[in-house]
C-alpha positions as a Markdown table, in Angstrom:
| # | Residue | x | y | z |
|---|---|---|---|---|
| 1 | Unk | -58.3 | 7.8 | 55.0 |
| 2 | Unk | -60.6 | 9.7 | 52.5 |
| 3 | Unk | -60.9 | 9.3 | 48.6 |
| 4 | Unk | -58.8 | 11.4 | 47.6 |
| 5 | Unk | -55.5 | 10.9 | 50.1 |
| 6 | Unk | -56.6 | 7.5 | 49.4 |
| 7 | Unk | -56.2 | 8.3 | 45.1 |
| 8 | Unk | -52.9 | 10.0 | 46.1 |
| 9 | Unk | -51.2 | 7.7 | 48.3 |
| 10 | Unk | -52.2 | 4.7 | 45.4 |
| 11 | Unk | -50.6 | 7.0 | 42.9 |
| 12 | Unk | -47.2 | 7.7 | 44.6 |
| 13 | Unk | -47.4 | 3.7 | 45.7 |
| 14 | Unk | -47.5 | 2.9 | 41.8 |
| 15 | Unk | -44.9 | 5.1 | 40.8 |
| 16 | Unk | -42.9 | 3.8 | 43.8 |
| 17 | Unk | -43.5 | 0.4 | 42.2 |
| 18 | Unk | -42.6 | 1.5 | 39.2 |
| 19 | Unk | -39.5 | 3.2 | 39.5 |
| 20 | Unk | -38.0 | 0.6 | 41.4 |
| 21 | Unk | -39.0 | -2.5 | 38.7 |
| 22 | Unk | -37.3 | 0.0 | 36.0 |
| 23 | Unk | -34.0 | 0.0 | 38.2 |
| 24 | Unk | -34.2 | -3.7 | 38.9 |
| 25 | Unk | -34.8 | -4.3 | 34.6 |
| 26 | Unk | -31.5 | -1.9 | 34.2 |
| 27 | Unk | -29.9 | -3.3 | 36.6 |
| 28 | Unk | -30.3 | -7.1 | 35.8 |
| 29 | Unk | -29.4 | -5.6 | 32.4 |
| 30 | Unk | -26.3 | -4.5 | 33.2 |
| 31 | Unk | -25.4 | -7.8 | 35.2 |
| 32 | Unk | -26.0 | -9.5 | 31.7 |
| 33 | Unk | -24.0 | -7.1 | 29.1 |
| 34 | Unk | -20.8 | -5.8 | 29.5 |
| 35 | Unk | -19.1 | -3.0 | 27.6 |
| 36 | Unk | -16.3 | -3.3 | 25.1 |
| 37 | Unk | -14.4 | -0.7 | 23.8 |
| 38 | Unk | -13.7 | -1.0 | 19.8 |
| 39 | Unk | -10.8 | 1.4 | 18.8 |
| 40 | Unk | -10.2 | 2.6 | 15.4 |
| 41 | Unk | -7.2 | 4.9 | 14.3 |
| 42 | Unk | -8.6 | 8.2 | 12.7 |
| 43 | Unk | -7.4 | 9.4 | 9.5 |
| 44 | Unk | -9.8 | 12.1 | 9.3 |
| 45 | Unk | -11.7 | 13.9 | 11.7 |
| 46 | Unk | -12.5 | 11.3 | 15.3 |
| 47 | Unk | -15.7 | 12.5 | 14.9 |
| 48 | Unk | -16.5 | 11.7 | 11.6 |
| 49 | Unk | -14.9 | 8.2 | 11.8 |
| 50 | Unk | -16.9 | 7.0 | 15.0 |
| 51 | Unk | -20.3 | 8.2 | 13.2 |
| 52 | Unk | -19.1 | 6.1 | 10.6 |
| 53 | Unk | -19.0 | 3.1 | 13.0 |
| 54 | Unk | -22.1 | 3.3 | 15.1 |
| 55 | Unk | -23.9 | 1.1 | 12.9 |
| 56 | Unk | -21.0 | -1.2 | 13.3 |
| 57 | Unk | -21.3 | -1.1 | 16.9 |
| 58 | Unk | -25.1 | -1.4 | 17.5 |
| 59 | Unk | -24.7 | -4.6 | 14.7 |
| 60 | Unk | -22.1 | -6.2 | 17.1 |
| 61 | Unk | -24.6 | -5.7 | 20.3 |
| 62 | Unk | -27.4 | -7.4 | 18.8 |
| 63 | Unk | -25.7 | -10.5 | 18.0 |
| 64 | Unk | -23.9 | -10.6 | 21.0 |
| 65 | Unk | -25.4 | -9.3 | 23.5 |
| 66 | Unk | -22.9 | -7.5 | 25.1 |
| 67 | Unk | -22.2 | -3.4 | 24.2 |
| 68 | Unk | -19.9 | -1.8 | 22.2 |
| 69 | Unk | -18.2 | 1.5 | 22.9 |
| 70 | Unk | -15.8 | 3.3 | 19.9 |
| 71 | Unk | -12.5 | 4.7 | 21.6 |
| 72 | Unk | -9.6 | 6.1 | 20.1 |
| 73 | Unk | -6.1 | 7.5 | 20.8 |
| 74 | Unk | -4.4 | 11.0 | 20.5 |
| 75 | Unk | -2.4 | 10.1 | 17.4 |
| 76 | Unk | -1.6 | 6.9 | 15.7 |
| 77 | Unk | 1.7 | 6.1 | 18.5 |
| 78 | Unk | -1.0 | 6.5 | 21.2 |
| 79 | Unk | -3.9 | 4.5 | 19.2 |
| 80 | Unk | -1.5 | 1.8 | 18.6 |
| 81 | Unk | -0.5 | 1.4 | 22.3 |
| 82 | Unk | -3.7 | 1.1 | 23.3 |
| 83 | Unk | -4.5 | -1.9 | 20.9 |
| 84 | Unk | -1.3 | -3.3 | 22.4 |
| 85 | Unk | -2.2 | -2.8 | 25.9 |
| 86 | Unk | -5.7 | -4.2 | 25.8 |
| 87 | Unk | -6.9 | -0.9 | 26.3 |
| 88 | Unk | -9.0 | -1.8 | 23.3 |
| 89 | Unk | -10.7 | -4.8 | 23.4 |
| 90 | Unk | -11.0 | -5.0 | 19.9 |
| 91 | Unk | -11.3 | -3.0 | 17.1 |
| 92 | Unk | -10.5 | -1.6 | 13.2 |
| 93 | Unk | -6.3 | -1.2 | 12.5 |
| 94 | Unk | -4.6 | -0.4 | 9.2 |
| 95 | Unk | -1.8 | -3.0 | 7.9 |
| 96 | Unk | 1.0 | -0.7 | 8.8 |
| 97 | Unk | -0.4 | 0.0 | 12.5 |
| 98 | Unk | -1.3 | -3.7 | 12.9 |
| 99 | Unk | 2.0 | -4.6 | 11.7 |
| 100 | Unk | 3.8 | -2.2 | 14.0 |
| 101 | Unk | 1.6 | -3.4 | 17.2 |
| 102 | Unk | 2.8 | -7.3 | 15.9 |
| 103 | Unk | 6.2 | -6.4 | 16.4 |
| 104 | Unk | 5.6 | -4.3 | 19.5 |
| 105 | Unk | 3.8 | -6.9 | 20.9 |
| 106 | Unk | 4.3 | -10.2 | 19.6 |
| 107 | Unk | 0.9 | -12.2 | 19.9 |
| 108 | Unk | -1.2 | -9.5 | 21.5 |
| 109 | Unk | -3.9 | -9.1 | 18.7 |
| 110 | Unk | -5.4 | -11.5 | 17.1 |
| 111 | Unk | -6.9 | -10.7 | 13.3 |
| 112 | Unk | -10.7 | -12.0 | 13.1 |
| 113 | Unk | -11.5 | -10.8 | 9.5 |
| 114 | Unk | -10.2 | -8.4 | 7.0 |
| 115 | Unk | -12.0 | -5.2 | 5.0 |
| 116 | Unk | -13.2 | -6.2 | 1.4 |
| 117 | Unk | -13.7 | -3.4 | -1.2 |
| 118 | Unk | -15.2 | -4.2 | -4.4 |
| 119 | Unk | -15.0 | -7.7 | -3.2 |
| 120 | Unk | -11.1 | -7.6 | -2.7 |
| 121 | Unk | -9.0 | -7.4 | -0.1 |
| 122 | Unk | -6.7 | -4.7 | -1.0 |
| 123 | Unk | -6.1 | -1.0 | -1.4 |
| 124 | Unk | -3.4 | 1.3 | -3.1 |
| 125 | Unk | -1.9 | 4.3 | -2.2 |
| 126 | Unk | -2.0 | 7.5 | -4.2 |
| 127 | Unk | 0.7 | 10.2 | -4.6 |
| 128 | Unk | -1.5 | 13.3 | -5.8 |
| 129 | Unk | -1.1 | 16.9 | -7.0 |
| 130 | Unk | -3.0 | 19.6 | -7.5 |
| 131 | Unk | -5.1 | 19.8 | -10.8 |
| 132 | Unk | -3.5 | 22.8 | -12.3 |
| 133 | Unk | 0.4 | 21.9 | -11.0 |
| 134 | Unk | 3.0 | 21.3 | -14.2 |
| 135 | Unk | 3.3 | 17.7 | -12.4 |
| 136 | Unk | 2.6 | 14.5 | -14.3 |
| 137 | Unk | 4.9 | 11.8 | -13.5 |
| 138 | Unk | 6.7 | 11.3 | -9.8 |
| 139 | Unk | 10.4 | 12.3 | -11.8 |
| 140 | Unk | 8.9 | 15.9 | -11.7 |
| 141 | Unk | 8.8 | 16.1 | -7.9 |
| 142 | Unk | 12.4 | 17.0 | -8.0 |
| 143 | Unk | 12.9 | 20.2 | -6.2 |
| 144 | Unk | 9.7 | 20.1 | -4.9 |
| 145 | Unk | 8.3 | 19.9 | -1.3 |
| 146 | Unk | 6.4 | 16.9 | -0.4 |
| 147 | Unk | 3.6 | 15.9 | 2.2 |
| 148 | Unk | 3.1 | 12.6 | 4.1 |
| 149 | Unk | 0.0 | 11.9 | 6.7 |
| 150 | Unk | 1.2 | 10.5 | 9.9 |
| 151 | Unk | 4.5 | 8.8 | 10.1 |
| 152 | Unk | 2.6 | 5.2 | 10.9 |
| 153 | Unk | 0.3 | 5.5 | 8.1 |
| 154 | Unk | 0.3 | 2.6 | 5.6 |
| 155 | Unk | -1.1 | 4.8 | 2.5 |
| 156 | Unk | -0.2 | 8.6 | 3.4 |
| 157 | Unk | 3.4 | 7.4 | 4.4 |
| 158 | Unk | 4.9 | 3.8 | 3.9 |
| 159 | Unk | 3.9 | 3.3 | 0.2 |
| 160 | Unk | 4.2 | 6.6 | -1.4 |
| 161 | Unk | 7.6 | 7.4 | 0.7 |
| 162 | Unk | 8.9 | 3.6 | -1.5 |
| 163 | Unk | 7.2 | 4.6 | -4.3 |
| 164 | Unk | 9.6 | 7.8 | -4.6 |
| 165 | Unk | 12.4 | 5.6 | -3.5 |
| 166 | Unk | 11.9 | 3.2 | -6.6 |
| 167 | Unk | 11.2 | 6.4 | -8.6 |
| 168 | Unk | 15.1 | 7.7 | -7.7 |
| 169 | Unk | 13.3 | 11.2 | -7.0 |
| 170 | Unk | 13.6 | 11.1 | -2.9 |
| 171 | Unk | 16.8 | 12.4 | -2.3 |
| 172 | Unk | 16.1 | 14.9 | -5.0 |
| 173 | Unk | 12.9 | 16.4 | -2.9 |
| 174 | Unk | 13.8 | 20.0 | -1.8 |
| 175 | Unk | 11.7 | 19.0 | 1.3 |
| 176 | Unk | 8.9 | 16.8 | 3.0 |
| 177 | Unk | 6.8 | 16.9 | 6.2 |
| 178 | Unk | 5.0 | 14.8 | 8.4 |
| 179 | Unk | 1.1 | 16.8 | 8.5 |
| 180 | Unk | -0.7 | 13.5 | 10.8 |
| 181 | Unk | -4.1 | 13.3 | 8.6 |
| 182 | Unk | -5.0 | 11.9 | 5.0 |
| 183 | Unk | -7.5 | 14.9 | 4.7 |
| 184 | Unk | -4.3 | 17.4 | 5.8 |
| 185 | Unk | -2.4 | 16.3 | 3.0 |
| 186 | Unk | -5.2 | 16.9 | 0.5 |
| 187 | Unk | -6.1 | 19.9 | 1.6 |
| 188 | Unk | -2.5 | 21.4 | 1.9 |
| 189 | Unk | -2.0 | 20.0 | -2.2 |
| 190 | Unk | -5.0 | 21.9 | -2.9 |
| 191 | Unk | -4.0 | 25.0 | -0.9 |
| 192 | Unk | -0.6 | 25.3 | -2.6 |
| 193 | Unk | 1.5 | 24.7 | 0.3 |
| 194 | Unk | 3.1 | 21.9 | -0.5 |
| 195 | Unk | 3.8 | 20.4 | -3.9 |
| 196 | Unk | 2.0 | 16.9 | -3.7 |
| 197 | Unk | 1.5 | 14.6 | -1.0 |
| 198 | Unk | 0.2 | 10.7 | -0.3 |
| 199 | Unk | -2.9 | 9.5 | 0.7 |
| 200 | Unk | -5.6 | 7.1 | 0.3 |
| 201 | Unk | -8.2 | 6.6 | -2.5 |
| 202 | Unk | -10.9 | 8.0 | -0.6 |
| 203 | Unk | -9.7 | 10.7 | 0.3 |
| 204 | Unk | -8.6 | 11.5 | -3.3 |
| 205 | Unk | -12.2 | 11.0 | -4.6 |
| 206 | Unk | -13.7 | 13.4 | -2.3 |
| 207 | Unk | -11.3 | 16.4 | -3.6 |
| 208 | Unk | -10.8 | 14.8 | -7.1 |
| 209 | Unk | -11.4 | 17.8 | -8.6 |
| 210 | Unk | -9.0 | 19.9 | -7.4 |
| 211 | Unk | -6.4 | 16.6 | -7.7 |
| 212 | Unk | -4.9 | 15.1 | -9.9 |
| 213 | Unk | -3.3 | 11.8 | -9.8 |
| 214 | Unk | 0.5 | 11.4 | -10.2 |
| 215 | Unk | 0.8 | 7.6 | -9.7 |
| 216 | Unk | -0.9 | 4.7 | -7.2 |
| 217 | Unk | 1.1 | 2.1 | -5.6 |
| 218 | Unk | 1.3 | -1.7 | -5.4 |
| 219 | Unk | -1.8 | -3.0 | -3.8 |
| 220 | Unk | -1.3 | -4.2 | -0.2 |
| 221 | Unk | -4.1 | -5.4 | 2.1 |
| 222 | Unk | -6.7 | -3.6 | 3.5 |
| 223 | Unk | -7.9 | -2.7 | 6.9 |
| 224 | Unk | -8.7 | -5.1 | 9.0 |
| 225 | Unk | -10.5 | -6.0 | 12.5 |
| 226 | Unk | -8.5 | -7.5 | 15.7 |
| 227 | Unk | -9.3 | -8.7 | 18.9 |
| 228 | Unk | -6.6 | -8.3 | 22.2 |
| 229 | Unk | -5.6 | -11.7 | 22.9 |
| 230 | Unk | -7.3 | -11.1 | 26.7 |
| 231 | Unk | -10.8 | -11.6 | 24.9 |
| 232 | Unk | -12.9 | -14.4 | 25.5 |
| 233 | Unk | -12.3 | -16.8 | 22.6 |
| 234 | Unk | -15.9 | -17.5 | 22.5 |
| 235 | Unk | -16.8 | -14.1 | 22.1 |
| 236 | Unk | -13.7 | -13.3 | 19.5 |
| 237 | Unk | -15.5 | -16.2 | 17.6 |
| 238 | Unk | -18.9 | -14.8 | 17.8 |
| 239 | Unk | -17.8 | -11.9 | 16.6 |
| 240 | Unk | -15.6 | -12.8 | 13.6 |
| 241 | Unk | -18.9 | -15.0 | 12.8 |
| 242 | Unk | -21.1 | -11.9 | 12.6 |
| 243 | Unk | -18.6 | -10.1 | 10.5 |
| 244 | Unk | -18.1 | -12.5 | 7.8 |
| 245 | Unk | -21.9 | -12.8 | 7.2 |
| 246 | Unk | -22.2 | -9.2 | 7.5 |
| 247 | Unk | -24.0 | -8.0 | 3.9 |
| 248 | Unk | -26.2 | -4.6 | 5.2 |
| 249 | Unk | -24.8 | -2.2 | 2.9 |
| 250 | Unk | -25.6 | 0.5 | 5.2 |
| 251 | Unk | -23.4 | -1.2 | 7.4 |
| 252 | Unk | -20.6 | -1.8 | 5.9 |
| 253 | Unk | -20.8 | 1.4 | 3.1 |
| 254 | Unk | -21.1 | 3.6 | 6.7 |
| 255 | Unk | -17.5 | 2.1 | 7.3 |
| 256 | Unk | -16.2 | 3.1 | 3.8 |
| 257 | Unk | -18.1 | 3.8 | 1.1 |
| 258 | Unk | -17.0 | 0.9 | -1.5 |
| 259 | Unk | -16.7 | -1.8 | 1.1 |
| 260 | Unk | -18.5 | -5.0 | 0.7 |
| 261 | Unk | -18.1 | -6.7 | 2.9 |
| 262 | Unk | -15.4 | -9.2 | 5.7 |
| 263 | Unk | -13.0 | -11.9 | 4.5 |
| 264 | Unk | -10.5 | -14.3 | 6.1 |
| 265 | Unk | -7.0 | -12.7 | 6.9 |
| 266 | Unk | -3.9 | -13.7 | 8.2 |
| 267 | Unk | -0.9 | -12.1 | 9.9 |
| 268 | Unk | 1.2 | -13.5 | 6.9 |
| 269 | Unk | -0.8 | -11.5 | 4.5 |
| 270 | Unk | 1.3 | -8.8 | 6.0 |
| 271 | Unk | 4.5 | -10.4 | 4.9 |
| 272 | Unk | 4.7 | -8.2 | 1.6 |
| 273 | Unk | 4.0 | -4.6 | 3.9 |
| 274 | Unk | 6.8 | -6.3 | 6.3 |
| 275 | Unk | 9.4 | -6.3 | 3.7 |
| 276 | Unk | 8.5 | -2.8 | 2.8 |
| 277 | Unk | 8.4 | -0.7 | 6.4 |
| 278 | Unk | 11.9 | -2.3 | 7.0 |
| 279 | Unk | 13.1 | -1.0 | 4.0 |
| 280 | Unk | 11.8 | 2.5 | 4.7 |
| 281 | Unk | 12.1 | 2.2 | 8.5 |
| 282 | Unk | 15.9 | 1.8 | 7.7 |
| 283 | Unk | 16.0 | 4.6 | 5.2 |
| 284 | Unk | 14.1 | 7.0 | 6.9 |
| 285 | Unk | 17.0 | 7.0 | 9.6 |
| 286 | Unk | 19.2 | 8.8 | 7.4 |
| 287 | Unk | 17.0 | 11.6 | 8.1 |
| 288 | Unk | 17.0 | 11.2 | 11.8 |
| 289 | Unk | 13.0 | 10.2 | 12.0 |
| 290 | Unk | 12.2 | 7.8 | 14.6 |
């Protein structure tokens, strides 16, 4: 064999070599970590909220080892099963979903810490209208149309559909819909095609000043992030370990801008939001909404 077929046959041996130790690393890799899928419910664009959890994610796989994959459902009915069904492994559900799933499925999630925002665990509702409306108080919604986010929505449906309940000025609504989103509500306020509408604070801050707000609820606890009960406890207690001790603000501000940071939670922390969606649940009947 000459120099040179000798120079090309030790070239194509190396990258032989090669190519194979880089399937045997991925491989072995793979034998090691195994893939979790972290649902979230989207209140806004899918998009927008899994960008907002990929530092969340990445977090996760470095202190556990494992990798983590954000998943989501069509709507919040479908986003909910899937938590319920272990479809999910885990992942980031508002009190009235969670609350729903509990009763759905009695035992199937498991909360591992709750969302802090300005160090508290809890979060209001808004009822808003648009800056320039002759609104100012929730009495003067009578006779005027009204717009909720999706029907399992703790801020843009169960606390601002009581709050106009205690307010006597439901039944006096000419009309309200059902538009799925936070940001759909906001943007249909602004937009004149609807009177006023409920969402959450965030939402409200990013159109304040087209909004204006007509009155915030009772506060009721935040977000918070669950495990399905088919999860390794030792992983579920890895993981709630790496949350609480979580303090990168670009972490946790990537989630929602005036988080800081995990806190214990309990499903009786829900007890207050319990009392409230059956007494909504049972009026919203009347009107012949599931």
């Amino acid at each position: 064999m000459g120099y040179n077929e000798q120079k090309s046959f030790n070239g194509v041996f190396m990258r032989t070599i090669a190519f194979w130790w880089i399937a045997v690393v991925l491989f072995s890799a793979s034998l090691v970590a195994k893939t979790y899928r972290f649902g979230a419910i989207t209140t806004v664009d899918p998009k927008i909220v899994q960008k907002r959890f990929e530092p969340l994610l990445r977090y996760l796989d470095q202190v556990t080892g494992e990798h983590f994959v954000f998943a989501t459902g069509r709507n919040y009915d479908d986003t909910i099963e899937k938590f319920v069904n272990g479809d999910f492994d885990l992942g980031y559900i508002g009190p009235s979903p969670y609350v729903t799933a509990s009763r759905k499925a009695p035992g199937a999630l498991r909360i591992i810490a709750g969302v802090e925002s300005h160090f508290t665990p809890y979060f209001e509702a808004m009822i808003v209208a648009a800056k320039n409306a002759p609104l100012h108080r929730l009495e003067d919604l009578a006779g005027k149309t009204f717009a909720f986010g999706s029907r399992r929505s703790t801020l843009s449906f169960y606390l601002p559909y009581y709050m106009l309940m205690q307010a006597g000025v439901l039944d006096k609504l000419k009309r309200f819909v059902f538009l799925g989103r936070h940001d759909a509500v906001a943007k249909s306020v602004i937009m004149g095609m609807v009177d006023a509408g409920g969402i959450k604070r965030s939402v409200e801050e990013t159109y304040r000043r087209h909004l204006k707000v007509l009155a915030i609820s009772e506060p009721v606890v935040d977000f918070a992030i669950v495990v399905h009960k088919s999860m390794d406890p030792k992983l579920a207690r890895k993981i709630r370990q790496a949350l609480l001790t979580l303090k990168d603000p670009k972490i946790l501000t990537s989630i929602k801008k005036d988080m800081t940071g995990f806190g214990p939670r309990k499903d009786s922390d829900y007890d207050r939001l319990r009392k409230i969606m059956r007494i909504v649940d049972k009026d919203l009947a009347r009107y012949g909404e599931p």
